[in-house]
mmCIF file as Biopython writes it, N, C-alpha, C and O atoms, coordinates in Angstrom:
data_model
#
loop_
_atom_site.group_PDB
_atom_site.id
_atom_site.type_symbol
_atom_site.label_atom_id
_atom_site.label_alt_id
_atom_site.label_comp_id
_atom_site.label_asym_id
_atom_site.label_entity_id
_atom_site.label_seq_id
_atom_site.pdbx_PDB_ins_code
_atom_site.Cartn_x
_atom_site.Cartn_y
_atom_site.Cartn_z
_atom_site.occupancy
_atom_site.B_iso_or_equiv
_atom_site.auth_seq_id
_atom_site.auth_asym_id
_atom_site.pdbx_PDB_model_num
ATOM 1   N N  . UNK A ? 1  ? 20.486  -23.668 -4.417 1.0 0.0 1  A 1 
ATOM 2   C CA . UNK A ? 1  ? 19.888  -22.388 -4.083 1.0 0.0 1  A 1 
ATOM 3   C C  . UNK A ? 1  ? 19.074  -22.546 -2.798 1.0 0.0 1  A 1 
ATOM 4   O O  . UNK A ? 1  ? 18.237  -23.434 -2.639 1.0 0.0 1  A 1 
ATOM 5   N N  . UNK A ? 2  ? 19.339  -21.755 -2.033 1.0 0.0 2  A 1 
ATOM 6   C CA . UNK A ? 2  ? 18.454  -21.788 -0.550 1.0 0.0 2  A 1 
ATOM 7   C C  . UNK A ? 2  ? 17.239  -21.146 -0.770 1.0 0.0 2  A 1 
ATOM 8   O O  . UNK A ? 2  ? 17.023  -20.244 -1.579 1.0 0.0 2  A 1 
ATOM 9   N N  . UNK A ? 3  ? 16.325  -21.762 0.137  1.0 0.0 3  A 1 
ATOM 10  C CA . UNK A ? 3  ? 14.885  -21.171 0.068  1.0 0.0 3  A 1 
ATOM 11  C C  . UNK A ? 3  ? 14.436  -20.345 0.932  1.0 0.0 3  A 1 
ATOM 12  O O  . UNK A ? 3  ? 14.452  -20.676 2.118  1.0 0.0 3  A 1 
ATOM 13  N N  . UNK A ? 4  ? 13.891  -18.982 0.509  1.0 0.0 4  A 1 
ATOM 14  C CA . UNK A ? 4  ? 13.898  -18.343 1.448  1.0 0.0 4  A 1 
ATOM 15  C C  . UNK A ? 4  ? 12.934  -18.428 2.574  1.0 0.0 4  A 1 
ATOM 16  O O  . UNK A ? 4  ? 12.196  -19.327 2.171  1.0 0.0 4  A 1 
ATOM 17  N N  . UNK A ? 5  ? 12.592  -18.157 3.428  1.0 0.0 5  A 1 
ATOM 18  C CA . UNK A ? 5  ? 11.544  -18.107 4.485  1.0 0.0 5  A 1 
ATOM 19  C C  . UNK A ? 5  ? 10.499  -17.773 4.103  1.0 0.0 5  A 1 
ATOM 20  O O  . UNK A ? 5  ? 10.601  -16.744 3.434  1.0 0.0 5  A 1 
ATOM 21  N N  . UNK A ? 6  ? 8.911   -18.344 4.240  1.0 0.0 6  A 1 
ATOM 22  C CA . UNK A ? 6  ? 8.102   -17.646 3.723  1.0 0.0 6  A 1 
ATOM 23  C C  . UNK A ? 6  ? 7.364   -17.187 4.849  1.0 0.0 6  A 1 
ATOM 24  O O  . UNK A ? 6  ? 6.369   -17.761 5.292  1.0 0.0 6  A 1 
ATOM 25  N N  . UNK A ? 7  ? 7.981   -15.903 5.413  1.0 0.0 7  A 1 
ATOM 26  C CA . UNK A ? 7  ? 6.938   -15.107 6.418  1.0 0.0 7  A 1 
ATOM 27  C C  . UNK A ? 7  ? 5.833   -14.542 5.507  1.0 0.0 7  A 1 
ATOM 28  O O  . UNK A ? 7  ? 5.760   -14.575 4.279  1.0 0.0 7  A 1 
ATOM 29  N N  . UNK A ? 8  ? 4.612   -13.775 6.826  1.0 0.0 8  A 1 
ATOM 30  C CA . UNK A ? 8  ? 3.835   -13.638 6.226  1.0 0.0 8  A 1 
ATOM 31  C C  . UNK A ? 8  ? 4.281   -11.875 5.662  1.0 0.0 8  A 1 
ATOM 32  O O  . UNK A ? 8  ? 5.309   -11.336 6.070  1.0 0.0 8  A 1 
ATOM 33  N N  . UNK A ? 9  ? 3.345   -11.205 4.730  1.0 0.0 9  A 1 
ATOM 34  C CA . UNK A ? 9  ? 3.844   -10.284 3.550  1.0 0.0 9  A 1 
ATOM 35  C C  . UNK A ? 9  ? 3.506   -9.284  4.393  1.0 0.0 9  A 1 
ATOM 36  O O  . UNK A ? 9  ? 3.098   -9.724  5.468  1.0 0.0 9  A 1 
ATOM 37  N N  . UNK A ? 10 ? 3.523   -7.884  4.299  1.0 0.0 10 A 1 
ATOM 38  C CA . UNK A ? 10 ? 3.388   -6.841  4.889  1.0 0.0 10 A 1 
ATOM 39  C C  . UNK A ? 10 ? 2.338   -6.135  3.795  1.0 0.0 10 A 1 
ATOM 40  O O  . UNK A ? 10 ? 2.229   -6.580  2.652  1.0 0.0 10 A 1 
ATOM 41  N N  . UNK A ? 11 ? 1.501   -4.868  4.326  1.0 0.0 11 A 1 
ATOM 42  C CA . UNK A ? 11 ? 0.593   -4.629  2.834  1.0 0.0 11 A 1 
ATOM 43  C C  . UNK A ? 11 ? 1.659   -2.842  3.341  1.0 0.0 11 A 1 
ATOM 44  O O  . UNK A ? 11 ? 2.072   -2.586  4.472  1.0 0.0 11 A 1 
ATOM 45  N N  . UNK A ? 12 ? 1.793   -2.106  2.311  1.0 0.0 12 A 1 
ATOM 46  C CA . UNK A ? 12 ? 2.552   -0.748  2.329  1.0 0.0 12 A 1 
ATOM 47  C C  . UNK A ? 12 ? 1.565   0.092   2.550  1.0 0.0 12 A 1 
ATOM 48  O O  . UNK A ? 12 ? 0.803   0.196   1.588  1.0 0.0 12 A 1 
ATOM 49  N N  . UNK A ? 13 ? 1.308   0.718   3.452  1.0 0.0 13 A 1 
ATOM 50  C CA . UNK A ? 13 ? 0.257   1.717   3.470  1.0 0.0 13 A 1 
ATOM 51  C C  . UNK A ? 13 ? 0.044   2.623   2.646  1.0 0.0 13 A 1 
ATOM 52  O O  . UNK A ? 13 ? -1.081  3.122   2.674  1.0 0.0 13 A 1 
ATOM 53  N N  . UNK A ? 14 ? 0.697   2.961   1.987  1.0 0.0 14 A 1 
ATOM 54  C CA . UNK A ? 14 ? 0.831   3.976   1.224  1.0 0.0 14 A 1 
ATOM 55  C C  . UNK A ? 14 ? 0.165   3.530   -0.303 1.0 0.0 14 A 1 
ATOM 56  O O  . UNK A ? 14 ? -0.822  4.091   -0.779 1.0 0.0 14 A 1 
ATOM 57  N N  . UNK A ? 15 ? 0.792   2.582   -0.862 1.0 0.0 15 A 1 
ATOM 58  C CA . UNK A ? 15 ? 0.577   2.246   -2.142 1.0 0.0 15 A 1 
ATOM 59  C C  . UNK A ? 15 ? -0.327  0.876   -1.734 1.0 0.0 15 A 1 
ATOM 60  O O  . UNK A ? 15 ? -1.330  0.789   -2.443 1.0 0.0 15 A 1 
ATOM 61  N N  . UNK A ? 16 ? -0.237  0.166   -1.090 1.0 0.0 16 A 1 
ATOM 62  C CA . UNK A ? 16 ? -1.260  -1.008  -1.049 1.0 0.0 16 A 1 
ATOM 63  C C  . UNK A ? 16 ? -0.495  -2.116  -1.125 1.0 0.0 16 A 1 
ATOM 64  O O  . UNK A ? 16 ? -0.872  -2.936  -0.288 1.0 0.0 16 A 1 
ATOM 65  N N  . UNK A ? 17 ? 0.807   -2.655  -2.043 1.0 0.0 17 A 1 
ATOM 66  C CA . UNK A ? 17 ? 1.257   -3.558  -1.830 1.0 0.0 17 A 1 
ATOM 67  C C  . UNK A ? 17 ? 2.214   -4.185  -1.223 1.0 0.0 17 A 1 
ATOM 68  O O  . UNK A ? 17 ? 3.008   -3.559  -0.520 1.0 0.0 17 A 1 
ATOM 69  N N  . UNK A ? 18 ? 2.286   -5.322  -1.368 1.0 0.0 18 A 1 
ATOM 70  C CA . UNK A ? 18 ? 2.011   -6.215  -0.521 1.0 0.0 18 A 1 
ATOM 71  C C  . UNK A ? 18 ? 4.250   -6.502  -0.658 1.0 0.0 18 A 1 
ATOM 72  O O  . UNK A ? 18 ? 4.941   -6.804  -1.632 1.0 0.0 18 A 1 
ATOM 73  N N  . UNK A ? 19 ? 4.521   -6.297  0.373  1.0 0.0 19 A 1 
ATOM 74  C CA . UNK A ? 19 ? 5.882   -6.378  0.679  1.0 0.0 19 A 1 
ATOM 75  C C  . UNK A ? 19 ? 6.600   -7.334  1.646  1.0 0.0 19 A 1 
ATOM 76  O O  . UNK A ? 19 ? 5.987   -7.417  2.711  1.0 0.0 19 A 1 
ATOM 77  N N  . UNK A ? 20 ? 7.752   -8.105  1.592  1.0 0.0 20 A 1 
ATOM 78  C CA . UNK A ? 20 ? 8.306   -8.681  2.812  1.0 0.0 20 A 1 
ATOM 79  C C  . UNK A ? 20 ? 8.831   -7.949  3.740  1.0 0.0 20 A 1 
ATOM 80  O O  . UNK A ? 20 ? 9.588   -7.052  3.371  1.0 0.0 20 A 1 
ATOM 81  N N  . UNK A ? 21 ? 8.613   -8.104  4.969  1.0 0.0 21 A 1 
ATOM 82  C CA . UNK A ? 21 ? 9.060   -7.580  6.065  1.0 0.0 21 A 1 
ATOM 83  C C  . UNK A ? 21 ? 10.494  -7.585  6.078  1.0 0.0 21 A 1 
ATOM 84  O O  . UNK A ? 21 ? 11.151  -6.544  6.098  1.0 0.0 21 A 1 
ATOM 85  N N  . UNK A ? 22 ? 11.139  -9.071  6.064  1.0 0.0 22 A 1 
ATOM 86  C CA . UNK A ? 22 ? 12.436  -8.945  6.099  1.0 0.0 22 A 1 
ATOM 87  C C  . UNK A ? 22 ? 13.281  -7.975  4.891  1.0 0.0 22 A 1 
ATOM 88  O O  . UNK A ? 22 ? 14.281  -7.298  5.128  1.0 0.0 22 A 1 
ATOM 89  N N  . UNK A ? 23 ? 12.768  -8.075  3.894  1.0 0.0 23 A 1 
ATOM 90  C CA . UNK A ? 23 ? 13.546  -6.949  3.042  1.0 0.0 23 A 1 
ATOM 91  C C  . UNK A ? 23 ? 12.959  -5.685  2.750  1.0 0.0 23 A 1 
ATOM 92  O O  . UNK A ? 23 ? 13.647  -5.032  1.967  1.0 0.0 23 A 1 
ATOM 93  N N  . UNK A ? 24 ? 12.089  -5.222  3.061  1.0 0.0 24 A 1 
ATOM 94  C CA . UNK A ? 24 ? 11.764  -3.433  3.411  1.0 0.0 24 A 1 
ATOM 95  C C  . UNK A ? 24 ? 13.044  -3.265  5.013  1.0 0.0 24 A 1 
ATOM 96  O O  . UNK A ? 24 ? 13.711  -2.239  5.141  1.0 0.0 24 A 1 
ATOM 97  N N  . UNK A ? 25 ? 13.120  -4.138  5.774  1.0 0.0 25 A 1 
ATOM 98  C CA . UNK A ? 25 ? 13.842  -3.638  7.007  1.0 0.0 25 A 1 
ATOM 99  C C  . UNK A ? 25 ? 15.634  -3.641  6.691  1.0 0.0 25 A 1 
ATOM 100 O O  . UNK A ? 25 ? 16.540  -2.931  7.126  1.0 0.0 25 A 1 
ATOM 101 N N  . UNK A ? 26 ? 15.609  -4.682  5.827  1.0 0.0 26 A 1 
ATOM 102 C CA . UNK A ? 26 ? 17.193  -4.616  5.191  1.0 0.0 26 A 1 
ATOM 103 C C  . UNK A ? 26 ? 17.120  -3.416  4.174  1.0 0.0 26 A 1 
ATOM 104 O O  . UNK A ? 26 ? 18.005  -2.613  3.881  1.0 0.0 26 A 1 
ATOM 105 N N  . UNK A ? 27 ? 16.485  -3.464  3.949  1.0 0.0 27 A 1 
ATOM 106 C CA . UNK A ? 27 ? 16.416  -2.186  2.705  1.0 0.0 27 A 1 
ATOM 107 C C  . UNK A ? 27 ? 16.341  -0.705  3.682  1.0 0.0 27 A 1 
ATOM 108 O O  . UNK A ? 27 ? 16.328  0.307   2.980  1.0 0.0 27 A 1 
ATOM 109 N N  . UNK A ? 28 ? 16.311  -0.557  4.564  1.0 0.0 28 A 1 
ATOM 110 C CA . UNK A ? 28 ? 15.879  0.712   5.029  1.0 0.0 28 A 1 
ATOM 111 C C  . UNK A ? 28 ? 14.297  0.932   4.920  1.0 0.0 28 A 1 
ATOM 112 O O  . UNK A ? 28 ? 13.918  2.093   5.075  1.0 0.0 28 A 1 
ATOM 113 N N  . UNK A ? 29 ? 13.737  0.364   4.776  1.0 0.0 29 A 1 
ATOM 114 C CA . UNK A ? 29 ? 12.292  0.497   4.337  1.0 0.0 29 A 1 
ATOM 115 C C  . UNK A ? 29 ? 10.674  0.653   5.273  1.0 0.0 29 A 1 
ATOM 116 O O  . UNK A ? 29 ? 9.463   0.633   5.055  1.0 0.0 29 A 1 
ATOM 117 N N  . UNK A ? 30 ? 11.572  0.799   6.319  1.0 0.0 30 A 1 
ATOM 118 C CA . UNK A ? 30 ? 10.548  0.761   7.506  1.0 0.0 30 A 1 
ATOM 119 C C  . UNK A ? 30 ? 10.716  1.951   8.405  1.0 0.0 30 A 1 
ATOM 120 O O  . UNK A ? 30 ? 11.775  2.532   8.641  1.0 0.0 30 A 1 
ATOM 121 N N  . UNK A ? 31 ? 9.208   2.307   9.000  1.0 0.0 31 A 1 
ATOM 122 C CA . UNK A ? 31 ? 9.277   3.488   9.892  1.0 0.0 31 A 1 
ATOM 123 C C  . UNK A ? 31 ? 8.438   2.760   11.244 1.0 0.0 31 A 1 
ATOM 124 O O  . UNK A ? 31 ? 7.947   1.646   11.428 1.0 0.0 31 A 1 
ATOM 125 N N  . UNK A ? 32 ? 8.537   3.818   11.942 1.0 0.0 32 A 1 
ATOM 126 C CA . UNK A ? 32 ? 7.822   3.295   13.026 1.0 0.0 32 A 1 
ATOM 127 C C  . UNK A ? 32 ? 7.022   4.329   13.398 1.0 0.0 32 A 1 
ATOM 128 O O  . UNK A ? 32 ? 7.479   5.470   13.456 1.0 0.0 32 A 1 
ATOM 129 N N  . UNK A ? 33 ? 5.363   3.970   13.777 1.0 0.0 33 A 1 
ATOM 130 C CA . UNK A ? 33 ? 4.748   5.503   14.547 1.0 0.0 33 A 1 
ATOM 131 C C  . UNK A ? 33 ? 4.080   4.586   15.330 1.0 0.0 33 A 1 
ATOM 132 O O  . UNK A ? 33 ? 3.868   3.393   15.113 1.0 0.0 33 A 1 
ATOM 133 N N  . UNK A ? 34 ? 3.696   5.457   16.503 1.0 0.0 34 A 1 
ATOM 134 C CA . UNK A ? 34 ? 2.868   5.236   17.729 1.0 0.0 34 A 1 
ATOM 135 C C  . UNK A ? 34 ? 2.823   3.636   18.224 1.0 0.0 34 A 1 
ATOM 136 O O  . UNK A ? 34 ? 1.819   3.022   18.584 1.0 0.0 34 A 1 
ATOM 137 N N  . UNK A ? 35 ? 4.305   3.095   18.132 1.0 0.0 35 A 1 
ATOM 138 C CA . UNK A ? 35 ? 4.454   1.711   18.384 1.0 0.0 35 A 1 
ATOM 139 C C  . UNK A ? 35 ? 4.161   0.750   17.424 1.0 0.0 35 A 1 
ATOM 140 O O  . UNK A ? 35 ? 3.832   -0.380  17.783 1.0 0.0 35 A 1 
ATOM 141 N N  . UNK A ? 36 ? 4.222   0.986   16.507 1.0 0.0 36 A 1 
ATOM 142 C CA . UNK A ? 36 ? 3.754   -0.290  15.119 1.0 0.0 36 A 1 
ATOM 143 C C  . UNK A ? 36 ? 4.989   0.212   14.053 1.0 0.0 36 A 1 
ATOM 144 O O  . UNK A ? 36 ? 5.122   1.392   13.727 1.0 0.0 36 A 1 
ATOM 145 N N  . UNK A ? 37 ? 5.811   -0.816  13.602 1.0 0.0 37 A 1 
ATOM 146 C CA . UNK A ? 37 ? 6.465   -0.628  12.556 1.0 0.0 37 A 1 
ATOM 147 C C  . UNK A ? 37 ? 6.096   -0.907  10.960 1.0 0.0 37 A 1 
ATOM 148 O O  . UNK A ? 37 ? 6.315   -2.009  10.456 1.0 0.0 37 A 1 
ATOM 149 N N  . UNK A ? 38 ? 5.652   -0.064  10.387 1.0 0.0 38 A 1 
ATOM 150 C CA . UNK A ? 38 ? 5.168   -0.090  8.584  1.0 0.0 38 A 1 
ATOM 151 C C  . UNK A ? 38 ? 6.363   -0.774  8.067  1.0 0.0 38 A 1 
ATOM 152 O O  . UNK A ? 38 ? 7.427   -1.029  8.633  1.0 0.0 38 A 1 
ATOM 153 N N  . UNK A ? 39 ? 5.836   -1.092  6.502  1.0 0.0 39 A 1 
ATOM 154 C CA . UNK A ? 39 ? 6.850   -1.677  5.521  1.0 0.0 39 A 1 
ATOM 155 C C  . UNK A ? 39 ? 6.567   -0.914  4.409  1.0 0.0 39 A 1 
ATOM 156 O O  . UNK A ? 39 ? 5.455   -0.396  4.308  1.0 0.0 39 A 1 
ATOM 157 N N  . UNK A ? 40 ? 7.445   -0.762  3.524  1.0 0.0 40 A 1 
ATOM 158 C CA . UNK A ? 40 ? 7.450   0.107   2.816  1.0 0.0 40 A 1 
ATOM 159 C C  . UNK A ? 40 ? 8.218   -0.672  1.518  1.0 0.0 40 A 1 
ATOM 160 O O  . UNK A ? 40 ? 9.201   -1.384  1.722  1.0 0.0 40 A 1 
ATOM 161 N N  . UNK A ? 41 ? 7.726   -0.481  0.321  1.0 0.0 41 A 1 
ATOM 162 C CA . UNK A ? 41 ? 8.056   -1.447  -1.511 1.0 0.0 41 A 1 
ATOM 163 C C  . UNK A ? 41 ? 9.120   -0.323  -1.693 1.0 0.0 41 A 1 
ATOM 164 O O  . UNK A ? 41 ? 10.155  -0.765  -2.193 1.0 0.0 41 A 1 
ATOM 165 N N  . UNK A ? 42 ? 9.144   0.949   -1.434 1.0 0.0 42 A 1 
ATOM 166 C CA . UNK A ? 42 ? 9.984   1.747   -1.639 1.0 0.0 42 A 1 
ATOM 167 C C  . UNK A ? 42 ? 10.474  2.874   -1.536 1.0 0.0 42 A 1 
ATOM 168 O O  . UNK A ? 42 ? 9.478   3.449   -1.096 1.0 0.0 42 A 1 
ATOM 169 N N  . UNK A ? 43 ? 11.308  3.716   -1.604 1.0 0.0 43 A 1 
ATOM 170 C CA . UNK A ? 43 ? 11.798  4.826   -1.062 1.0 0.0 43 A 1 
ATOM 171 C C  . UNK A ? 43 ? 10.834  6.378   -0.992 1.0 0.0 43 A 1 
ATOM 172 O O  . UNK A ? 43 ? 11.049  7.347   -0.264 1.0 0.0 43 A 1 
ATOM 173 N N  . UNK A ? 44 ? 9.754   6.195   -2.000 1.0 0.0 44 A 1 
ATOM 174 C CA . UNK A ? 44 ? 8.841   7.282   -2.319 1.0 0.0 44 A 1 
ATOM 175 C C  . UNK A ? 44 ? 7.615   7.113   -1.505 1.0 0.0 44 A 1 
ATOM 176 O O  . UNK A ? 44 ? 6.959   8.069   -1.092 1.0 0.0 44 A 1 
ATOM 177 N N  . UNK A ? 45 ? 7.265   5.618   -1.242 1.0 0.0 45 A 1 
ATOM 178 C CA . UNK A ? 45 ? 5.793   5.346   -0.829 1.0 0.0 45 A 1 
ATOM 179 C C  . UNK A ? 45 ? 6.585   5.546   1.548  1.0 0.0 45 A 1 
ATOM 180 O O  . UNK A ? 45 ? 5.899   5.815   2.535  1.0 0.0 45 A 1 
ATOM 181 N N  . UNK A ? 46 ? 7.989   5.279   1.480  1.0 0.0 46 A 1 
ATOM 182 C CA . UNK A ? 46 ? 7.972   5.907   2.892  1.0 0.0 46 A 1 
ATOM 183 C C  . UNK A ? 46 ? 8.017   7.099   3.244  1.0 0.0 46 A 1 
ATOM 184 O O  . UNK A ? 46 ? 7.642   7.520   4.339  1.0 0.0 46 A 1 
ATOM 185 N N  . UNK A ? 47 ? 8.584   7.893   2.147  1.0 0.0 47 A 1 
ATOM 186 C CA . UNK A ? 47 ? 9.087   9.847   2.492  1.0 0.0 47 A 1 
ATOM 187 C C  . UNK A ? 47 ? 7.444   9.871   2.567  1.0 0.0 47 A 1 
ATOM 188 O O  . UNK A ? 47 ? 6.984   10.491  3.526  1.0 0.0 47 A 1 
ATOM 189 N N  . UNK A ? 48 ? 6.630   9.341   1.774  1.0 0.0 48 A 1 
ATOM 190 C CA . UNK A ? 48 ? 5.136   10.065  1.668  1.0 0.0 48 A 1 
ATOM 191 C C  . UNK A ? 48 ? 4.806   9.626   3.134  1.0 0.0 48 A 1 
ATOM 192 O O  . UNK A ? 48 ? 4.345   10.623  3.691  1.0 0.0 48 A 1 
ATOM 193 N N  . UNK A ? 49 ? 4.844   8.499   4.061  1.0 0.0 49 A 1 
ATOM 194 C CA . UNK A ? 49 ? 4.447   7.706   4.895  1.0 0.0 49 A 1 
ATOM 195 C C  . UNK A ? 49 ? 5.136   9.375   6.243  1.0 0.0 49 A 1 
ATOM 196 O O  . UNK A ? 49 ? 4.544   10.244  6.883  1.0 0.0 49 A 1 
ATOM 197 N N  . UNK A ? 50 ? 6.360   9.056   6.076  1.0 0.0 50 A 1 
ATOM 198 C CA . UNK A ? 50 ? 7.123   10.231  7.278  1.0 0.0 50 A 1 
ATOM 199 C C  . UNK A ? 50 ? 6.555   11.353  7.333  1.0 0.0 50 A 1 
ATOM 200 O O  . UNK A ? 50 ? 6.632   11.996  8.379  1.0 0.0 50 A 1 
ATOM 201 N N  . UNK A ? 51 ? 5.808   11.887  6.158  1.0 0.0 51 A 1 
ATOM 202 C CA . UNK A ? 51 ? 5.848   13.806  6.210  1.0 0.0 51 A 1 
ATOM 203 C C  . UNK A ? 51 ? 4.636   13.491  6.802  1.0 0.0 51 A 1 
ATOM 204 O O  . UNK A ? 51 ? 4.615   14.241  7.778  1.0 0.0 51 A 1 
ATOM 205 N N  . UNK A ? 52 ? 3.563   12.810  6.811  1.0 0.0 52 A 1 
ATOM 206 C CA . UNK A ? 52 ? 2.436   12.855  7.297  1.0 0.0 52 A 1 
ATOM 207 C C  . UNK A ? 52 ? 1.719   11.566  7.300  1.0 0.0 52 A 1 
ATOM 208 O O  . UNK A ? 52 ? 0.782   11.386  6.523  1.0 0.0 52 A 1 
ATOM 209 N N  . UNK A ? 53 ? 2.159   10.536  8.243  1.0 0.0 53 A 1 
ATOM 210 C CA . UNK A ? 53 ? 1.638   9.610   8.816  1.0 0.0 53 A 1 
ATOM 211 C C  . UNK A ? 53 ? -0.013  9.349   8.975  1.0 0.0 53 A 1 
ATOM 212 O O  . UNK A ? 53 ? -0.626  8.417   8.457  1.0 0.0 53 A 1 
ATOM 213 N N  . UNK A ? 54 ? -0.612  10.469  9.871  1.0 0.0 54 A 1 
ATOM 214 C CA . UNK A ? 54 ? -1.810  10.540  10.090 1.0 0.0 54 A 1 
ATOM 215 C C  . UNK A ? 54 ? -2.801  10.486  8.810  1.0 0.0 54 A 1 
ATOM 216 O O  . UNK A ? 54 ? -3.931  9.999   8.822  1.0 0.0 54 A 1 
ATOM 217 N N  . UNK A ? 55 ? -2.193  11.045  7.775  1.0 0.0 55 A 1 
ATOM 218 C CA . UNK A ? 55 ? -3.250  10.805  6.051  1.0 0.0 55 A 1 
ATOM 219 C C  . UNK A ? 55 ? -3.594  9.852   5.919  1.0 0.0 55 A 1 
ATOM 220 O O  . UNK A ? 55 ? -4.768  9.537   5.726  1.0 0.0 55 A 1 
ATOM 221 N N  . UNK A ? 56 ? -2.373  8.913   6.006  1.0 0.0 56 A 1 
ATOM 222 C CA . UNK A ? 56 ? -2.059  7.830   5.649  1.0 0.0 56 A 1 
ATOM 223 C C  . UNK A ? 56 ? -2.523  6.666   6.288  1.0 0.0 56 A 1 
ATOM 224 O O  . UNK A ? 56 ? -2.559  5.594   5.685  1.0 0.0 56 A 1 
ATOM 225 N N  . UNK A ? 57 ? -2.933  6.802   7.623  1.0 0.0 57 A 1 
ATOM 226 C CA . UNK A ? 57 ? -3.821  5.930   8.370  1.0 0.0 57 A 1 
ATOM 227 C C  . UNK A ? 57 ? -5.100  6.140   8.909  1.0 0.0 57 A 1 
ATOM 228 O O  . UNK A ? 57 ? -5.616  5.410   9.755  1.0 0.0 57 A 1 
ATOM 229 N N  . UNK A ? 58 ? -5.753  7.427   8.276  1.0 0.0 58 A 1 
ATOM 230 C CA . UNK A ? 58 ? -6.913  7.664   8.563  1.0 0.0 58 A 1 
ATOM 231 C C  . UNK A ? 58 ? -7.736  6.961   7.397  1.0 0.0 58 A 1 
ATOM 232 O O  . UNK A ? 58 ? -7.516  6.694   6.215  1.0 0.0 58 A 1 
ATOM 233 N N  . UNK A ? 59 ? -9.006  6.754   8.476  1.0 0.0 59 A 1 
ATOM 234 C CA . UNK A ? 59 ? -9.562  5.313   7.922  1.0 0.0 59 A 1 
ATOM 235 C C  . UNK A ? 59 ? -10.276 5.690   6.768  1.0 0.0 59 A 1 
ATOM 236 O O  . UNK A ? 59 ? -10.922 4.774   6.259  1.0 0.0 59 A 1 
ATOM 237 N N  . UNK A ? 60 ? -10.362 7.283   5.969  1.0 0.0 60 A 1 
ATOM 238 C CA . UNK A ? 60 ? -11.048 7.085   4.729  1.0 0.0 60 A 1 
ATOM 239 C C  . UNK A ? 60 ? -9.726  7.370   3.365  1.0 0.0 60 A 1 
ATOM 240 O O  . UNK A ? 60 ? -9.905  7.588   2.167  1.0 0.0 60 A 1 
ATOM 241 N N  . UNK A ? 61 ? -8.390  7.253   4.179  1.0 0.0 61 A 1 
ATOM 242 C CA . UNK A ? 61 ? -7.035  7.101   3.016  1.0 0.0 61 A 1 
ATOM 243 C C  . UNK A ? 61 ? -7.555  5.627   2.274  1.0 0.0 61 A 1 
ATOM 244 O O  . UNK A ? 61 ? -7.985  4.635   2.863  1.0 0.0 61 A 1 
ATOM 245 N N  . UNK A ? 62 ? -7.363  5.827   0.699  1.0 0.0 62 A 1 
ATOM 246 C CA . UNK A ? 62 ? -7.244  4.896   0.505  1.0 0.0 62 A 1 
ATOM 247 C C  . UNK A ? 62 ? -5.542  4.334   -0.579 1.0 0.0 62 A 1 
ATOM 248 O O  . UNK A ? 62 ? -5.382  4.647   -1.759 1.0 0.0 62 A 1 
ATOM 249 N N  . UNK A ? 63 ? -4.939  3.837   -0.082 1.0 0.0 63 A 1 
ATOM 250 C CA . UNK A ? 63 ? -3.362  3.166   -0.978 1.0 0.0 63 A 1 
ATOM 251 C C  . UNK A ? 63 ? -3.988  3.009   -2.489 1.0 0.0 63 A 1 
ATOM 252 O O  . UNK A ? 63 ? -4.935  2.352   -2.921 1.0 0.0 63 A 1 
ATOM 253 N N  . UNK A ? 64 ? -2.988  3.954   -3.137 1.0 0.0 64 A 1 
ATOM 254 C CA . UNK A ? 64 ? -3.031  3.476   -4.474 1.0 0.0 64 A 1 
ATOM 255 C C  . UNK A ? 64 ? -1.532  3.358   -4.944 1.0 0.0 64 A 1 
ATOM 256 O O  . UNK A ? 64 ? -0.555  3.618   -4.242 1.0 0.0 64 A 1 
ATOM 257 N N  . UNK A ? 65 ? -1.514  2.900   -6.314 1.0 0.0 65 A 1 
ATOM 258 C CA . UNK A ? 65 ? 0.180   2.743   -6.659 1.0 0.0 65 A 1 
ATOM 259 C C  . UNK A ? 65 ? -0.444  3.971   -8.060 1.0 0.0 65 A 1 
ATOM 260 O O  . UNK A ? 65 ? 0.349   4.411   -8.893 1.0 0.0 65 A 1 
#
């Protein structure tokens, strides 16, 4: 069995946890705004991320699951 790479984890803005980069981006799981690409655990925590970005990174949002 091959071992996978251990990059470092991505945190999901949305929900808080903590995701690999390489598979949110194989997965479709990533967006991009204002030059920074997010990671995303899954298909609900990015639609929330797309419709309104700005919630989501204003500094009193806080990620819950």
């Amino acid at each position: 069995m091959q071992e996978l790479d251990m990059a470092p984890l991505a945190t999901d803005p949305v929900c808080g946890m903590e995701v690999s980069p390489e598979v949110a981006a194989a997965q479709g799981l990533t967006s991009e705004h204002e030059g920074t690409t997010y990671h995303f655990c899954g298909r609900g925590c990015k639609l929330d991320f797309d419709e309104d970005p700005g919630r989501v990174l204003s500094p009193d949002y806080t990620p819950s699951m």
